[in-house]
C-alpha positions as CSV (number, residue, x, y, z in Angstrom):
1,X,0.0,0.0,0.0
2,X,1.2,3.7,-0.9
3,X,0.2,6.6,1.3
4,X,1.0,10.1,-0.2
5,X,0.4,13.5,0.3
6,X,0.7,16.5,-2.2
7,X,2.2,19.7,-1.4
8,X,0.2,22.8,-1.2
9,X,-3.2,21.5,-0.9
10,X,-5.6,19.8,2.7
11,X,-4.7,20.2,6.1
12,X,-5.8,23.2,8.5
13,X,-2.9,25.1,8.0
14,X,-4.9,28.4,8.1
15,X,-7.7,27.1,10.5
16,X,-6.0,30.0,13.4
17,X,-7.0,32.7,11.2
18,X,-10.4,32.3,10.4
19,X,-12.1,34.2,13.3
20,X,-15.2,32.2,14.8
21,X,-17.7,34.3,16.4
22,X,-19.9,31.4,17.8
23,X,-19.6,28.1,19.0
24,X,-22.9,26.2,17.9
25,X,-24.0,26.0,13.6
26,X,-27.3,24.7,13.1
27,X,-26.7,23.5,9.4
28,X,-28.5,20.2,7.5
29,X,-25.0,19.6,6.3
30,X,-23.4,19.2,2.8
31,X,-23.5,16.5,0.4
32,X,-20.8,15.4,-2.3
33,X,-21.7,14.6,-5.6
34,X,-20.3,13.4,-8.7
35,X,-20.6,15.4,-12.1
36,X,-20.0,12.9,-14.8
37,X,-19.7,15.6,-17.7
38,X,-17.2,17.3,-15.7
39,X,-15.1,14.7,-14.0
40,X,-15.6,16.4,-10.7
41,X,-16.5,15.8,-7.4
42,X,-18.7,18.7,-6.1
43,X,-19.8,19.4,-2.4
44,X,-23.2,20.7,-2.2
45,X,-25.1,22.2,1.1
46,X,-28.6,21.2,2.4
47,X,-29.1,24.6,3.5
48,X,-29.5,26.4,0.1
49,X,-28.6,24.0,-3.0
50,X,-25.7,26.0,-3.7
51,X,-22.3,24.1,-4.7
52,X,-19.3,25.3,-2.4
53,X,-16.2,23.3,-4.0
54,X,-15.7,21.5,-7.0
55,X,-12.5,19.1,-6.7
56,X,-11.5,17.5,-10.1
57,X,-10.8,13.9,-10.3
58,X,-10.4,12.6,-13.7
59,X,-10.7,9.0,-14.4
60,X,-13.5,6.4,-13.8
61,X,-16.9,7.3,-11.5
62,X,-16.0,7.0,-8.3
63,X,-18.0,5.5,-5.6
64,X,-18.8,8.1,-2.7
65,X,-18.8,7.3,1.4
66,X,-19.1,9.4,4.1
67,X,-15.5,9.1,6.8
68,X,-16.0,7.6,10.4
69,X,-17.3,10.9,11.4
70,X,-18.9,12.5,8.9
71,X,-16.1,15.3,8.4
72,X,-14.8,14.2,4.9
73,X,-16.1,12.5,1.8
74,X,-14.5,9.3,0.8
75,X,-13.7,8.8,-3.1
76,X,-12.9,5.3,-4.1
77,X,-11.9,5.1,-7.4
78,X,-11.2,1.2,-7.9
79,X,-10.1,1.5,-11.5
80,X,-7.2,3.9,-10.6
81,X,-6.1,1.8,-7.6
82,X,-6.9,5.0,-5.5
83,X,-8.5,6.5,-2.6
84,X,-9.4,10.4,-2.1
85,X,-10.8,12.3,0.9
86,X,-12.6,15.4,0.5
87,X,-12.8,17.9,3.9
88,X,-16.7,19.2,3.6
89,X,-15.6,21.6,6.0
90,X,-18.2,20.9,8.6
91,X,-16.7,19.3,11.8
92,X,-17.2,20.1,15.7
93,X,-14.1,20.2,17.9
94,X,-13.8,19.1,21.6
95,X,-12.7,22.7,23.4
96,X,-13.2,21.0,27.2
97,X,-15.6,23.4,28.7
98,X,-17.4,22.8,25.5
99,X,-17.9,21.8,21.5
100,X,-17.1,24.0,19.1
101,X,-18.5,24.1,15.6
102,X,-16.8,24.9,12.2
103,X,-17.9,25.7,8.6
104,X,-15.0,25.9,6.6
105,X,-14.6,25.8,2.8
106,X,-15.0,22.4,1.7
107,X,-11.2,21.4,0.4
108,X,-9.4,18.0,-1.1
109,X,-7.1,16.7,1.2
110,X,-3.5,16.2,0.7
111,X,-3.9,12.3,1.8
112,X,-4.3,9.7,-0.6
113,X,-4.2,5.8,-0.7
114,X,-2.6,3.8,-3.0
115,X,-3.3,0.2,-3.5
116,X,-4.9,-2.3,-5.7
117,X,-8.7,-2.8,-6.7
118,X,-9.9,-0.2,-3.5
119,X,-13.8,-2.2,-2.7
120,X,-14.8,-2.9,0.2
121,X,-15.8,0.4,2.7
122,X,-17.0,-0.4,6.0
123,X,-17.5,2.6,9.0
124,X,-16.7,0.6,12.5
125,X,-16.8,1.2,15.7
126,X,-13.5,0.8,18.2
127,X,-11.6,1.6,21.8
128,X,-9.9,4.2,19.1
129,X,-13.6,5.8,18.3
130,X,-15.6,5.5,15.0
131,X,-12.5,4.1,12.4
132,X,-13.3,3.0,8.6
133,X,-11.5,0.0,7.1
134,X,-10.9,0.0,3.3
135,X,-10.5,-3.4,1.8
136,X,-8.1,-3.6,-1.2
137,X,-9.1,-6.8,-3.5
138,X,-5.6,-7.1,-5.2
139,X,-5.1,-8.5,-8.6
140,X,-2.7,-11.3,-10.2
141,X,0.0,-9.2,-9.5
142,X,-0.5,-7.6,-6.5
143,X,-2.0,-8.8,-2.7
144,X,-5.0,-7.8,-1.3
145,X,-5.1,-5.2,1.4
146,X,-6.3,-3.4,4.4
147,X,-6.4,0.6,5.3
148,X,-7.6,1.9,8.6
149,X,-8.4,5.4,9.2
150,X,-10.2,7.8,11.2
151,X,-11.3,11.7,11.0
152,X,-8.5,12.1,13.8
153,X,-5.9,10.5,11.4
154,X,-7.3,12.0,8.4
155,X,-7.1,15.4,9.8
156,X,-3.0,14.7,10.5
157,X,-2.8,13.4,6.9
158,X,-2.0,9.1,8.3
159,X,-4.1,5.7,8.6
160,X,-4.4,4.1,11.9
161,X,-2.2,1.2,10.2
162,X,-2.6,-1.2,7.6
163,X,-2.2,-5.0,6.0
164,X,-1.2,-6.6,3.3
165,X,-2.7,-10.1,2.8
166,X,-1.1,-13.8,1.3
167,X,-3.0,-13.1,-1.8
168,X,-5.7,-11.6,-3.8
169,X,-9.4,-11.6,-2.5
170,X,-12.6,-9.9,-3.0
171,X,-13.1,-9.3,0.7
172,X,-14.1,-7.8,3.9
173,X,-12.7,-6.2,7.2
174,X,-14.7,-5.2,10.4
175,X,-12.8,-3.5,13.3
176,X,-15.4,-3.8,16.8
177,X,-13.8,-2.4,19.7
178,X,-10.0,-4.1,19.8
179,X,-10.7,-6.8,17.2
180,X,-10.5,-6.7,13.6
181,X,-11.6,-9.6,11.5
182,X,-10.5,-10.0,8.2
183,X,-11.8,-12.7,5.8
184,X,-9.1,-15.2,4.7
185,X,-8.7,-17.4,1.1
186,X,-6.1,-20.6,0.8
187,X,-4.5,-19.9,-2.7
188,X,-5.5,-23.2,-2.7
189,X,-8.7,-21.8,-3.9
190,X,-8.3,-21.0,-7.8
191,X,-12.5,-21.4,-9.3
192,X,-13.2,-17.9,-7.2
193,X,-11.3,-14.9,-5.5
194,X,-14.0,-15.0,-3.0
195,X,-12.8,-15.6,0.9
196,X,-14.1,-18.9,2.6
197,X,-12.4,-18.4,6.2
198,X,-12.1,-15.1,9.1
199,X,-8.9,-14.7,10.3
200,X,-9.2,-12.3,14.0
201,X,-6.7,-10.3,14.7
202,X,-6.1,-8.0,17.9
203,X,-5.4,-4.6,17.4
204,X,-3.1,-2.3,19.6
205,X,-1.5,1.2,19.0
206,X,-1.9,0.2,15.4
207,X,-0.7,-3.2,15.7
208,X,-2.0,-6.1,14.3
209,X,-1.9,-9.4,15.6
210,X,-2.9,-12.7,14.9
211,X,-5.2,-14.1,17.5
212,X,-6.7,-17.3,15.1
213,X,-8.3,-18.5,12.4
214,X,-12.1,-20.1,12.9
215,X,-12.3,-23.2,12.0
216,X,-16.0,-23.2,10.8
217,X,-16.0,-22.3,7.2
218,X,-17.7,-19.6,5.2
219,X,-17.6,-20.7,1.3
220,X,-17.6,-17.8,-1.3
221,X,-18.2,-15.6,1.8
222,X,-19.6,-12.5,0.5
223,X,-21.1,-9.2,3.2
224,X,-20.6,-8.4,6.5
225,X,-22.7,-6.8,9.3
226,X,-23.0,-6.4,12.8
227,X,-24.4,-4.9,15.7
228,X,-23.8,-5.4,20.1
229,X,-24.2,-8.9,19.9
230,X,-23.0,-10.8,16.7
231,X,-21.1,-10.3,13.2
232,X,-22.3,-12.2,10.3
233,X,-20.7,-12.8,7.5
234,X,-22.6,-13.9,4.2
235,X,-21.6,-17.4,3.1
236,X,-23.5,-19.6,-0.1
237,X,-24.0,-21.9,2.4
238,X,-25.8,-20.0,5.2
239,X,-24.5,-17.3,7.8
240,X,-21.2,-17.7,9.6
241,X,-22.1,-15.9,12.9
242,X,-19.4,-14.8,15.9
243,X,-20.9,-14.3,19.5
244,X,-19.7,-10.7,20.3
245,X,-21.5,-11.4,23.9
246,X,-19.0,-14.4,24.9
247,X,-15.4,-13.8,25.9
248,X,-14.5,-16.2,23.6
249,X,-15.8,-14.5,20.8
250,X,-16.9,-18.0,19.2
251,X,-18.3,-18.7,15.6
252,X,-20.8,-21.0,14.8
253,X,-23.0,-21.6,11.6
254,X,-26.4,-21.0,10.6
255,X,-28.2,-22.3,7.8
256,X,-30.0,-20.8,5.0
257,X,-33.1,-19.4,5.2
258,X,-36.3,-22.0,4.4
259,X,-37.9,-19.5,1.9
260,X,-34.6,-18.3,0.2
261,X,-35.4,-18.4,-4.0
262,X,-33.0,-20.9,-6.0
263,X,-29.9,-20.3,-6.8
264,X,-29.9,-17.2,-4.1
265,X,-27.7,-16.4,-1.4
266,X,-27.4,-13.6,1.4
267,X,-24.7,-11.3,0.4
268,X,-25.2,-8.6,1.9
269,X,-25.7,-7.9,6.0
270,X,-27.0,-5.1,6.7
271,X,-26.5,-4.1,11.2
272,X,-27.0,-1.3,13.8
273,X,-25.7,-1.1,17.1
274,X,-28.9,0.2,18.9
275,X,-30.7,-3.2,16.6
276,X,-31.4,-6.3,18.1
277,X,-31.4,-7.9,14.4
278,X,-29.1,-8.3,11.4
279,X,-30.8,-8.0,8.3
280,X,-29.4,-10.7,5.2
281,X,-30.3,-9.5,2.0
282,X,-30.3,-11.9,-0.5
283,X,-31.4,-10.4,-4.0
284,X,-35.1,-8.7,-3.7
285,X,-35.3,-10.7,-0.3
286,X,-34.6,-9.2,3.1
287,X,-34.1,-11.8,6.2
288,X,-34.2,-10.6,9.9
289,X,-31.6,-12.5,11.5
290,X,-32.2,-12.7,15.2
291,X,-29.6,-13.3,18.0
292,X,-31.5,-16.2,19.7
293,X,-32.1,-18.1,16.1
294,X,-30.6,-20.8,15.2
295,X,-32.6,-22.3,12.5
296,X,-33.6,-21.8,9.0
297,X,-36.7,-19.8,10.3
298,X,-35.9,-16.1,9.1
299,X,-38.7,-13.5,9.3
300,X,-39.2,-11.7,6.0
301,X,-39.6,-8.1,5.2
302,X,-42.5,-8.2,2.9
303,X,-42.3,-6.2,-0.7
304,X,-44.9,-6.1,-3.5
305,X,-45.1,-8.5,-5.8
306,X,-42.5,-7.4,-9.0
307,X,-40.6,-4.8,-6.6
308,X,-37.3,-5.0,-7.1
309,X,-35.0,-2.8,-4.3
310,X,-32.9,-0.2,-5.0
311,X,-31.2,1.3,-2.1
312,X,-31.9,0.2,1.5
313,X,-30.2,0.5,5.3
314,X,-30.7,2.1,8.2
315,X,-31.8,5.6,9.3
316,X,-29.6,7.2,11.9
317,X,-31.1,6.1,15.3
318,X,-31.6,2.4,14.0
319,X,-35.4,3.4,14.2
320,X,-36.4,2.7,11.0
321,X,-35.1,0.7,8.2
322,X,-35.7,1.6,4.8
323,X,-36.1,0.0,1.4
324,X,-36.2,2.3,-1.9
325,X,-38.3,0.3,-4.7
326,X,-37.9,0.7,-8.5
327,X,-41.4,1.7,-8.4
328,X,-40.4,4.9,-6.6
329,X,-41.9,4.0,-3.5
330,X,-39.8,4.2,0.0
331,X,-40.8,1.8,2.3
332,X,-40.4,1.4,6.2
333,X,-40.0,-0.9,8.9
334,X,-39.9,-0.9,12.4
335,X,-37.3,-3.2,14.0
336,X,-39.3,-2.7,17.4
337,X,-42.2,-3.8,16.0
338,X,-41.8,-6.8,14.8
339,X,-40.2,-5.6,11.8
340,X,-44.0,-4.5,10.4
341,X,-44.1,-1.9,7.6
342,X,-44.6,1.3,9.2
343,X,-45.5,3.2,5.9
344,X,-44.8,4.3,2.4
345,X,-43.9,7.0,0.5
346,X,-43.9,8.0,-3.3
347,X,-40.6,9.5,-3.1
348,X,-39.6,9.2,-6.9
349,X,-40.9,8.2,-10.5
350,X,-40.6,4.3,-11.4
351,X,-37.7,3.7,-13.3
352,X,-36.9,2.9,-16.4
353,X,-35.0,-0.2,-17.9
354,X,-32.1,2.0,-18.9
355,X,-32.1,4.6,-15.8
356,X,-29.0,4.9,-13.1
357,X,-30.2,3.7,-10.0
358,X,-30.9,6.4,-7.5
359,X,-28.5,6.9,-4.2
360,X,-29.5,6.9,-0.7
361,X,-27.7,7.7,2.3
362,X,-28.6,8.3,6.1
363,X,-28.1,12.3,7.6
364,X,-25.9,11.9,11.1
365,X,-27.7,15.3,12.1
366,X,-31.0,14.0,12.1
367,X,-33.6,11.5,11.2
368,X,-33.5,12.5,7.8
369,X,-32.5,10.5,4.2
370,X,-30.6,11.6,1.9
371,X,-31.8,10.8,-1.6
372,X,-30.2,11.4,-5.4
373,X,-32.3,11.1,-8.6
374,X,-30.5,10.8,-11.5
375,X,-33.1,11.1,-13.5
376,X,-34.4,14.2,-12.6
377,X,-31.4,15.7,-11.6
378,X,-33.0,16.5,-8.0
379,X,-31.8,15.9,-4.3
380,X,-35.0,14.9,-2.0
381,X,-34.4,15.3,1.7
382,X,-36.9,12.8,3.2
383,X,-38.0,13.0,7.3
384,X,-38.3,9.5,8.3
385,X,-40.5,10.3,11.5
386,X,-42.9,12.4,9.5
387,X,-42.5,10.4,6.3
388,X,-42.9,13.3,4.4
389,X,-40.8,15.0,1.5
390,X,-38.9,17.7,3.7
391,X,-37.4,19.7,0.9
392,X,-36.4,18.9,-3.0
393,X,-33.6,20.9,-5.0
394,X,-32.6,20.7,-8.8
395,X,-29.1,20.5,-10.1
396,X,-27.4,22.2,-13.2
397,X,-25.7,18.8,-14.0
398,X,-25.5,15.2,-14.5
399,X,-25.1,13.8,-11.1
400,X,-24.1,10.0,-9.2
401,X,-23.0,9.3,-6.5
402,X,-23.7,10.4,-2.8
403,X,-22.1,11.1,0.6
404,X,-23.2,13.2,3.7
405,X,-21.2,15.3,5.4
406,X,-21.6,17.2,8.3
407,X,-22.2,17.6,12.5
408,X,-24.1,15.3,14.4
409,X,-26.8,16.4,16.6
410,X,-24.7,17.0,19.9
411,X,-27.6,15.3,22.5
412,X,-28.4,12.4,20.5
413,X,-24.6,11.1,19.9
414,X,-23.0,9.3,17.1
415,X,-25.0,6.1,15.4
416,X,-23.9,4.4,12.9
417,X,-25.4,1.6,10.5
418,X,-22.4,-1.5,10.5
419,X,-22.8,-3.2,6.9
């Protein structure tokens, strides 16, 4: 892996003399964009529509994430073998007495990662604070890789630490608390690139160690998720599921669900720490996988007949999970309710055969989602307590992509969806 920085550009060089005359902003926060036409990434606020920075990055469309805490965009261009972090210029500082609040001109950092086949993004939740782990699938010439970073080591232009693996691997990494656990593949394994074994692996001071590998086996394991109590891992197989509530951390192996199609498998897990419940997707079906389950009983979200799903995850407090249809319809469920549909919203026009998918993305300020049509060229703030449109905006240009950035509500805290 190659970490660089570029003269002249990022950091908060000049943060001591910009004069800030109060300690609290009240602001929706800002989103980042991508403008195809232009080969730009452009940061956007939710305040007023208007685009603050424009940062070129030529090249293939990147895919956009927001950082551990919400101060920078993430830029993963896969294609390029590189990683990009945009400062949104939002971001609340710890004074003592109290926090203080900062709007800054949104600005490309001087940080970048260099590594093969970036993939895999994952926000996680450690003794260190909220860290991000990027996995790096490799290629036939170069092994596959981990990067782990933070706002805090973002803002000093460094990663926490990172990895290099035996080989390449279309993977996954979770870091919970001291633990990271990173998926393993014998180059034995030559008809796939996907992992079929977890490796653990203690993590210290930005040391990694080692601890073991689990024994029970995950074939062409494919998604991650977690929450307090367990991390799943998707496997074709069934779920390969480690007790987070057990000293041991053990993993054991759950089957299939009953009612999962042919030729289907969960590969995606979708988790949130205030949740009792992982959620499996597999294709256009969504399983609730309960702690106390050990069966291949799964409870199943229920979508109309011909609904395929778009975007889905989690709303900030874990209140509410969500499911965007290609009819245009956003629906919600209630994880302390049984998982029932709590209601539905018309949120966009169907799409079409040919359209771009639309983006969705959680706010970390409030209750709010986040949501880009591409085909109308319109941002659509939804209120997920209300369910009700909150505001719409158009754009001047072709946009994918989507990441929020911005300050948390200070008396609610940080939450964070784990998938």
């Amino acid at each position: 892996m190659t970490v660089m920085t570029l003269a002249g550009c990022g950091g908060d060089d000049d943060k001591s003399e910009t004069t800030h005359t109060d300690t609290h902003i009240e602001s929706e926060g800002r989103i980042a964009v991508y403008d195809a036409e232009a080969q730009a990434v452009k940061v956007l606020s939710l305040d007023n529509g208007q685009t603050l920075h424009s940062v070129a990055l030529p090249g293939s469309t990147p895919r956009l994430y927001s950082s551990p805490d919400y101060r920078y965009s993430v830029v993963i261009q896969r294609d390029e073998d590189r990683v990009s972090f945009i400062d949104g210029g939002l971001y609340t500082e710890d004074h003592g007495d109290h926090l203080h609040d900062y709007a800054e001109t949104p600005q490309l950092q001087s940080l970048f990662l260099s590594a093969s086949k970036p993939t895999h993004y994952t926000v996680n939740e450690s003794g260190q604070g909220n860290v991000a782990i990027i996995f790096f699938d490799g290629s036939d010439n170069a092994q596959a890789s981990i990067s782990i970073f933070s706002d805090s080591s973002l803002n000093v232009g460094q990663e926490l630490a990172s990895m290099g693996l035996e080989n390449r691997m279309h993977g996954v990494a979770k870091l919970i608390d001291d633990k990271v656990y990173v998926t393993y593949r014998d180059a034995a394994i030559t008809d796939t690139t996907l992992p079929a074994e977890v490796e653990r692996y203690a993590f210290n001071d930005g040391n990694l160690q080692l601890e073991t590998r689990y024994d029970t086996a995950c074939p062409r394991l494919h998604g991650a998720g977690y929450n307090e109590s367990m991390l799943a891992f998707g496997c074709s197989d069934g779920l390969l599921v480690v007790d987070l509530t057990q000293p041991e951390l053990p993993a054991s192996k759950r089957p299939n669900p009953a009612e999962l199609e042919a030729d289907s498998r969960i590969g995606t897990v979708y988790g949130h720490h205030d949740v009792a419940d992982l959620i499996g997707r597999a294709g256009n079906q969504f399983f609730v996988v309960s702690p106390s389950a050990s069966d291949d009983n799964y409870p199943l979200l229920s979508l109309a007949e011909g609904v395929s799903s778009v975007a889905q995850g989690f709303a900030k407090e874990g209140e509410r999970f969500y499911i965007l249809g290609d009819d245009g319809i956003l629906r919600l469920f209630d994880p302390q309710s049984d998982w029932q549909e709590v209601g539905q919203l018309q949120v966009i026009d169907p799409l079409t055969a040919e359209a771009v998918a639309p983006s969705v993305v959680a706010s970390n300020h409030n209750e709010t989602l986040i949501l880009l049509d591409p085909a109308k060229q319109e941002v659509v703030v939804i209120d997920t307590h209300e369910l009700s449109v909150h505001q719409r905006f158009a754009l001047d240009f072709s946009a994918q992509g989507l990441a929020w950035m911005g300050i948390e509500d200070h008396e609610q805290g940080d939450d964070h969806s784990h998938d």
